[in-house]
C-alpha positions in Angstrom: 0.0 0.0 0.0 1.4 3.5 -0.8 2.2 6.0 2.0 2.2 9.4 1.9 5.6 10.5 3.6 6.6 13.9 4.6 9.6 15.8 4.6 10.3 18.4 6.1 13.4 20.5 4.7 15.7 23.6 5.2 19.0 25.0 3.9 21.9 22.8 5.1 20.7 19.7 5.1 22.4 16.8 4.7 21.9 16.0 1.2 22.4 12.2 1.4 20.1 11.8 4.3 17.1 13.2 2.3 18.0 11.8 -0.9 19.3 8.4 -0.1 15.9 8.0 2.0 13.7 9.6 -0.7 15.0 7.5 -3.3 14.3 4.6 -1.7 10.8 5.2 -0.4 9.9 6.6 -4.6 11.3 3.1 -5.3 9.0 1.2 -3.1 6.2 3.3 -4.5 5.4 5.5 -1.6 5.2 9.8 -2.2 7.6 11.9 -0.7 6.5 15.7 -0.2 8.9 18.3 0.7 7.8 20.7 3.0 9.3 24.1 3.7 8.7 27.5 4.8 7.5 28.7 1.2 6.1 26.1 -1.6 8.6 26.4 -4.9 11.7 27.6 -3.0 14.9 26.6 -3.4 16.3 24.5 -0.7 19.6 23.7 -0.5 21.8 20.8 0.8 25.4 21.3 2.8 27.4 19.7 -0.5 25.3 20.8 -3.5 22.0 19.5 -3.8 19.0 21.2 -4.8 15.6 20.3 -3.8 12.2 22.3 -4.2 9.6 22.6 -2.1 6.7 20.7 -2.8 4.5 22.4 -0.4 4.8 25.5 2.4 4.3 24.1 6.0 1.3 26.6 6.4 -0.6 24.6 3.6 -0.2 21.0 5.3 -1.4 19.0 8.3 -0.1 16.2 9.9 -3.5 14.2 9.0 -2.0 14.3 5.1 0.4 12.2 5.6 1.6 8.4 7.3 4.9 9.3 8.0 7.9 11.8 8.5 11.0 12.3 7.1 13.8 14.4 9.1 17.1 14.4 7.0 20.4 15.7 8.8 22.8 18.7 8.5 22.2 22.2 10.1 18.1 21.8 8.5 16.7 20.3 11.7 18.3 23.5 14.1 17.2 25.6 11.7 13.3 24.0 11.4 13.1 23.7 15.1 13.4 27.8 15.8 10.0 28.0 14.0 7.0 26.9 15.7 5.1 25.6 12.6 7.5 23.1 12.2 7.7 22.0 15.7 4.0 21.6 16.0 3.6 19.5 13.1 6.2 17.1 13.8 4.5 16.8 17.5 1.5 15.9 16.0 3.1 13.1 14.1 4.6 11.5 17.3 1.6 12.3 19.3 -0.3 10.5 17.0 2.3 7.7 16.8 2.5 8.1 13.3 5.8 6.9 11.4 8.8 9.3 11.8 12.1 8.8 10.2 14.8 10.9 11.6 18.9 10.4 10.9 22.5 12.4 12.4 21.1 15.8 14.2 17.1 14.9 12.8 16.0 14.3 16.3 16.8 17.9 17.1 13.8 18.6 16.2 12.1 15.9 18.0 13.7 17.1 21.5 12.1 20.5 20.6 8.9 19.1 19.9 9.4 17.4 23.5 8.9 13.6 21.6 11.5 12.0 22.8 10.7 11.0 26.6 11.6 7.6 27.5 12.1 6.8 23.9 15.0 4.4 22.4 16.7 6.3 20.2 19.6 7.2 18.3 21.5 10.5 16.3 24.5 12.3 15.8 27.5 11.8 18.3 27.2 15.3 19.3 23.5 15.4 20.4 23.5 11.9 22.4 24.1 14.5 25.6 21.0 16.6 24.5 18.8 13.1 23.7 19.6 11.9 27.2 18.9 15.4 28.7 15.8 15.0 26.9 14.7 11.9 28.5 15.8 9.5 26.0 17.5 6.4 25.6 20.0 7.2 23.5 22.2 3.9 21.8 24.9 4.5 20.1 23.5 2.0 17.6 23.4 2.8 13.1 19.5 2.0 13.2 17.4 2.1 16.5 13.7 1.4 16.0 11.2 2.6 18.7 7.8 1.6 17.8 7.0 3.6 14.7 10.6 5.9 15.9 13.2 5.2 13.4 16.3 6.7 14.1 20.2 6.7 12.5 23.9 8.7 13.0 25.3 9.1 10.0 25.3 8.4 6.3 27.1 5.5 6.8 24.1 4.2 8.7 21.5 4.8 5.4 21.1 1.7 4.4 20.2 0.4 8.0 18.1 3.4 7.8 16.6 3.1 4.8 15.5 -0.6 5.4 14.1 -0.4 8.7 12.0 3.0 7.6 10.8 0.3 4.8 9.7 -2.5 7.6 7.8 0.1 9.4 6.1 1.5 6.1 5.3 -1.7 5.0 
């Protein structure tokens, strides 16, 4: 059956961590819309990629979609200062709906204050902030939670990718 996923993107992201993901979710014959602050911009990864938006977060709701996608880089610090963004990935974990977050992704769902006693993993660098949080951070290339799929690095994609797949499927 073919979900609708999410994703939710800002300048700086990781361009690997959206695009491997995307790719692979297109492949299995699920959508992938990218939200941002302002439907047709220009949004642009850390290392060259371009991606437009698909959509502006003020014209979706969490009810559209079965799952979210949180690529890496400096896009989930940047998405989490804005409230819009925030509040619609709360819904999705709130709702324990499918979320898909990789390296400093889960930024966003500390803001959104989702990660209570949740396994999870990210980015070396934020394991201090997930624990503050209230997580269980593992220092693991693919931790699943429930519908919580989280990854480090690149390196971890694959992992990523199929475990995102399980949970869609």
């Amino acid at each position: 059956m073919t979900k609708k996923i999410a994703a939710v993107l800002a300048d700086d992201f990781e361009d690997v961590e959206f695009t491997g993901p995307a790719k692979a979710y297109k492949e299995a014959g699920h959508t992938v819309t990218v939200i941002g602050k302002t439907k047709g911009a220009t949004i642009n990864g850390k290392h060259g990629a371009k991606v437009t938006a698909d959509a502006s977060i003020d014209d979706v709701k969490p009810s559209d979609f079965d799952a979210l996608l949180i690529a890496g880089g400096y896009s989930p610090d940047n998405l989490r200062d804005d409230d819009r963004f925030v509040a619609f990935t709360k819904a999705f974990m709130d709702d324990d709906k499918a979320v898909f977050a990789i390296c400093h992704g889960p930024q966003l769902l500390i803001t959104a204050d989702a990660v209570k006693d949740r396994n999870i993993t990210g980015y070396k660098s934020i394991a201090v902030d997930l624990k503050n949080a209230g997580a269980n951070y593992k220092d693991e290339e693919v931790v699943v939670c429930h519908n919580l799929v989280t990854s480090r690095t690149p390196d971890d994609i694959p992992a990523f990718n199929r475990e995102s797949l399980n949970v869609l499927a």
